[in-house]
C-alpha positions as CSV (number, residue, x, y, z in Angstrom):
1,X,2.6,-1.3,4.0
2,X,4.9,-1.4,0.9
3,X,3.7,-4.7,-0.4
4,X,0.0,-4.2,0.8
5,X,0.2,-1.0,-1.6
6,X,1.5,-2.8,-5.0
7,X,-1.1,-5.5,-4.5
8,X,-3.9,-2.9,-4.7
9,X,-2.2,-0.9,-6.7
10,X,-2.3,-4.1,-9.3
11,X,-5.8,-4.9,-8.6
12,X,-6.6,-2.1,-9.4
13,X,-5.1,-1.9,-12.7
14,X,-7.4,-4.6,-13.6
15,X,-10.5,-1.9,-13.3
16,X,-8.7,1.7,-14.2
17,X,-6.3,3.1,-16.6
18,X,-3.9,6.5,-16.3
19,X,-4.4,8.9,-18.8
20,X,-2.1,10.9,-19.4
21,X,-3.3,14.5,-21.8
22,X,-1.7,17.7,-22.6
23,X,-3.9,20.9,-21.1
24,X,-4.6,23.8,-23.3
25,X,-1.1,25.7,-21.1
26,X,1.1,23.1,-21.9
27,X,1.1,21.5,-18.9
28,X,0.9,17.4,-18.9
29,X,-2.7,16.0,-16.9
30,X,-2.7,12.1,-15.4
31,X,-6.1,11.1,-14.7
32,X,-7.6,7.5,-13.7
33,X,-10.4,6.5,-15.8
34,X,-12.2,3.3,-15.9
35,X,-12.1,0.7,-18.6
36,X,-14.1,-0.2,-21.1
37,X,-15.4,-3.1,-19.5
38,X,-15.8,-1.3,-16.1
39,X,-18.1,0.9,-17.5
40,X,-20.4,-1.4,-19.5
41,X,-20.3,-3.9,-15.8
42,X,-21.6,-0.4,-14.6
43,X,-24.4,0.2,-17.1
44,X,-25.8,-3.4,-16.4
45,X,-25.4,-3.1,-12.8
46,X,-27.0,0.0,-12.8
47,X,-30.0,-1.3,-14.9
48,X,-30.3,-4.5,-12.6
49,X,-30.7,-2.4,-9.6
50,X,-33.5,0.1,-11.2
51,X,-35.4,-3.2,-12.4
52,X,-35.0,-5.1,-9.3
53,X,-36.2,-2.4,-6.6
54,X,-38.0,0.3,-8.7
55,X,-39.4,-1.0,-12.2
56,X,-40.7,-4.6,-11.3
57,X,-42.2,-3.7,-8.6
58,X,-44.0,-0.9,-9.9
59,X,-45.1,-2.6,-12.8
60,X,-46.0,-5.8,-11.2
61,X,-48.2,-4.2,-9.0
62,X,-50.1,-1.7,-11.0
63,X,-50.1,-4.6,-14.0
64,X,-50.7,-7.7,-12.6
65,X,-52.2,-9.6,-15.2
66,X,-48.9,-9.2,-17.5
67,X,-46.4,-11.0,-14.3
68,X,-43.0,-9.2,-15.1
69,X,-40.1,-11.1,-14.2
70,X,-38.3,-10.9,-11.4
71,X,-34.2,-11.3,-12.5
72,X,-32.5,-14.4,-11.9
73,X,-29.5,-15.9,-13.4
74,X,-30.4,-16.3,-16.9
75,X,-31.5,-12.8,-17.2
76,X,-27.8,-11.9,-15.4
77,X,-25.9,-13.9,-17.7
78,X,-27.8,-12.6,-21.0
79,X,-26.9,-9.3,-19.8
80,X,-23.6,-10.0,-19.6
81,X,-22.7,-11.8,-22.5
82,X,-24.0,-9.2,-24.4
83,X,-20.5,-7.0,-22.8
């Protein structure tokens, strides 16, 4: 299990950072937070999900006449270039 542990341990450095802060006693906190570029993968994820199952439909079917777009890969990959 040793080797099993570093590779995730590695992977998932890729994703989360140690911070390590002094509480108001004196005593030193470590905590994992994501990255920068977790968080913003989050936001658009987030987004893409609320559009795809809640907003479309909603809107496509109380508006018909306006045809919202359902996301495909160019939407995706405008998204994400503006991380």
């Amino acid at each position: 299990m040793g080797i099993l542990s570093k590779i995730a341990k590695g992977a998932a450095g890729i994703f989360v950072k140690k911070v390590t802060t002094v509480a108001p006693d004196g005593d030193e906190v470590s905590k994992i937070r994501p990255r920068e570029a977790v968080k913003g993968l989050g936001w658009i994820t987030g987004f893409l999900i609320v559009w795809h199952f809640i907003l479309q439909p909603v809107l496509s079917h109380y508006f018909p006449q306006y045809q919202f777009p359902a996301l495909d890969f160019s939407w995706v990959s405008g998204l994400l270039l503006g991380l």
